[in-house]
C-alpha positions, 0 to 999 in steps of 0.5 A: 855824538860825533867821533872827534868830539869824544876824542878830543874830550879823551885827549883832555882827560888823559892830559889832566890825569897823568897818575891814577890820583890825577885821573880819580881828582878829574873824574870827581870834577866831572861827576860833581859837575853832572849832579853826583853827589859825594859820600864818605866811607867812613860814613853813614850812608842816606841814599834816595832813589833816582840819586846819584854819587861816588865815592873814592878810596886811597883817592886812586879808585872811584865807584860812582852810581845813580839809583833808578827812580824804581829801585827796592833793595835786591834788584841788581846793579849794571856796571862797567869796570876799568882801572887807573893806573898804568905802567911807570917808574916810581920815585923810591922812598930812598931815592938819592943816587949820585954817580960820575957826577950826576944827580940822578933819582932812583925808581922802581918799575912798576907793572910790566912796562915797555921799559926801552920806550922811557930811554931818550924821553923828557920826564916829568914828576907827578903824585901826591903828597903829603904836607904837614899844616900848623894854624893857631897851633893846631897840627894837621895833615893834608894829602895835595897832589903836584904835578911838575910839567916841565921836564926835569929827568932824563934816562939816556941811551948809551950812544952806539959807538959804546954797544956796537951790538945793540943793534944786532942782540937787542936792546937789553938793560938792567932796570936796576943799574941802567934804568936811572933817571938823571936830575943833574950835575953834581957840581950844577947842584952845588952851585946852586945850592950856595946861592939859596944859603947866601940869599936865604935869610939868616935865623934868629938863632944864630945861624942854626936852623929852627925847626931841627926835625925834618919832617922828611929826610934830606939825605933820602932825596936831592934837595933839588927835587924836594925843593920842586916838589914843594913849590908844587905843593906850596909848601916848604921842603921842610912841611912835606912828610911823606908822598907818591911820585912818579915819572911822567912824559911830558909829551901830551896826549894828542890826535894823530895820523893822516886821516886824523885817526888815531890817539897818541898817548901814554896811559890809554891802558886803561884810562881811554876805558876808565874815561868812555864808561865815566863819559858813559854813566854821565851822559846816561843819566843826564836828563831829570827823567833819565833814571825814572823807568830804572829799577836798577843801579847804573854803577862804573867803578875805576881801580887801582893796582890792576898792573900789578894783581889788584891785590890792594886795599883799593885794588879790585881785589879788595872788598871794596866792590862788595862793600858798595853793593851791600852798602847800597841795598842796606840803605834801602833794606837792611833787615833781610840779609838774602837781598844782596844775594839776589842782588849779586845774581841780577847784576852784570859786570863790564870789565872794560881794558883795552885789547890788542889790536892786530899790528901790520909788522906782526902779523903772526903774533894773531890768531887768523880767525881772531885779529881785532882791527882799528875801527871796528869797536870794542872787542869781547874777549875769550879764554878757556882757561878764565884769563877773561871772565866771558862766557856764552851769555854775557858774550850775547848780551853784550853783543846782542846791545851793540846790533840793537844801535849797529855798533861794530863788535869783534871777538880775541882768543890769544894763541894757543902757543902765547900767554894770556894776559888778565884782567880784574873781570876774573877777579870780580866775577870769582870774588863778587860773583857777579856775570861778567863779560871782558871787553876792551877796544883795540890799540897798539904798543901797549905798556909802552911810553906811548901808545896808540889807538883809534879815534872811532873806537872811542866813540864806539866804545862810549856809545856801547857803554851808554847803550848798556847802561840804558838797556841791560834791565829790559835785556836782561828780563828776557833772558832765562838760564838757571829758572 
């Protein structure tokens, strides 16, 4: 598949999916769109083998599978993991500050952003919510997501004549005091606020509301901001009950560069992965006879909560990995409890996040004999101290696939003198305890606002996704260690 077809196909990804919610509700169009089928948690499971499903949970993770046509419970799965959230500023339960005249929206930090690279840029809103329903007297609740696109917030800089040193000390803030987005003016607000009560109509009651309970307090958030939010979620203030909000860039995702050679986005950690192995599991399974000579089970599952641990109920470190492998092999076997053991054992996880690539104005910040580059594919990384999960094997199989189609590969070690970041490899492969490699494909300004990375390792990445899912069984048949 050509390089800009798999990126511009990325690019509409990412411009769907600007929360985890928003990337979970695209990745559920195309999976039914390819023939998946939806199944609940809270369900009872009849799986068939040659079938293929999800399922979500928290709607920010999604785990979806396709059986082979030769499948009998024990046999192992073959998985690419990735996650869905990223760095952002999210809207407080409280979030109502007013200061010098300004409106302004308090946000929590989450994740280990780039905080400087949120300052000057025009903010948007986006999450979920949730809206109360009344028909014919009946009560209920539904959880909508809204997405607010133009641009309503702002976090300015102050201007240089007010911090001549800026320039010489760094950018330095305070992300509770300085890290503030503006909504508007006080007095703007006010203004507008008299029109919608002289144009609202009057209540039967005498002027006094009729519904005195709120279901979500006024005086925790601009009324401004309650009433954009409902307009998203067509619903009135008053019916919104709760949601999950974050600040958004309004910028799109877009093809960059001279050479029209790069991707410029917000969110490519790890959205450009969560989307190159869901391509992947598709398009691997896309014929009627794709899943005939299959005995395993071709499974991507995508997470929230990576930025910040994992530790969640849909986090990687939750059981919620375990769950779908033993749910899976109970529905075909459920009397010989030593199946999902075996199973564990045959299977193969692909922890896919991005890597850093190799920055020209940072030379240093590399190893020599370890500086992933642009257009070279996806890199398989190495950590003694299990900050990543690879070890010899999983690397050489993992490697051993991309030589088997001539697909690029390249090796990271971070230096011995600079922290090492993690993944949610080392937390699968010690929870689950299932073979795992790290990989990721290389870009620049990582945890920024917006980030970049190369169009050609899209493709590779997709590519050797795809390879994998379609060759791990016969590879892995070869392969002897613990007989």
């Amino acid at each position: 598949m050509a390089a800009d077809s798999v990126a511009a196909d990325l690019v509409d990804f990412l411009n769907a999916s600007p929360t985890a919610f928003h990337a979970v509700d695209e990745a559920k169009k195309r999976l039914k769109a390819a023939g998946f089928e939806h199944v609940s948690e809270r369900e009872d499971w009849s799986l068939e083998a040659g079938k293929k499903y999800f399922f979500t949970r928290n709607h920010s993770t999604i785990v979806a599978f396709a059986i082979g046509k030769r499948y009998v419970a024990g046999n192992g799965f073959h998985i690419v993991g990735a996650h869905t959230d990223s760095p952002c500023l999210k809207v407080k339960p409280a979030s109502k500050v007013v200061k010098g005249g300004y409106l302004e929206v308090g946000v929590q930090t989450y994740g280990g952003g780039l905080w400087h690279t949120w300052f000057d840029r025009d903010l948007a809103v986006a999450g979920r919510v949730i809206v109360k329903e009344v028909k014919d007297g009946v009560v209920s609740y539904s959880h909508r997501l809204v997405r607010i696109e133009e641009p309503i917030m702002r976090i300015p800089t102050l201007a240089i004549h007010l911090d001549r040193g800026v320039n010489s000390d760094g950018f330095k803030i305070n992300t509770q005091s300085q890290l503030v987005p503006v909504l508007a003016t006080s007095v703007k607000a006010e203004l507008q606020k008299l029109v919608e009560e002289n144009s609202a109509p009057q209540a039967s009651n005498g002027g006094k509301e009729i519904n005195d309970k709120k279901n979500i307090d006024k005086q925790k958030h601009h009324t401004v901001l309650l009433q954009l939010i409902a307009d998203q979620a067509l619903c009135k203030p008053d019916e919104i009950c709760d949601f999950e909000l974050q600040l958004c860039d309004t910028q799109p995702s877009r093809i960059g560069g001279a050479m029209k050679e790069f991707i410029f986005s917000g969110r490519l950690d790890n959205l450009c992965m969560s989307f190159c192995s869901l391509k992947a599991l598709v398009d691997s399974t896309a014929s009627e006879s794709s899943l005939d000579d299959e005995s395993n089970v071709r499974m991507v599952a995508l997470f929230d909560h990576e930025e910040v641990g994992s530790n969640s109920a849909q986090g990687a470190g939750s059981p919620a990995m375990f769950d779908a492998l033993s749910r899976i092999t109970k529905s075909f076997n459920s009397s010989d409890p030593k199946l999902l053991e075996k199973a564990i054992q045959r299977s193969f996880l692909v922890s896919a996040d991005m890597a850093h690539a190799l920055h020209p104005n940072y030379m240093d910040k590399h190893e020599e004999n370890h500086q992933p580059k642009m257009h070279s594919g996806l890199v398989i990384k190495h950590n003694a101290n299990q900050r990543y999960a690879t070890n010899a094997i999983t690397a050489f199989i993992f490697r051993e696939i991309a030589e088997r189609h001539k697909l690029p590969i390249q090796d990271f070690v971070v230096r011995n003198d600079m922290p090492c970041g993690s993944t949610i490899g080392p937390i699968l492969a010690s929870g689950v305890g299932i073979r795992t490699v790290d990989v990721g494909a290389p870009q620049l300004s990582m945890h920024s606002i917006r980030e970049m990375c190369a169009v050609d390792d899209v493709t590779h990445s997709y590519e050797h996704f795809k390879a994998f899912f379609n060759e791990f069984t016969a590879l892995d048949a070869k392969i002897t260690v613990d007989l």
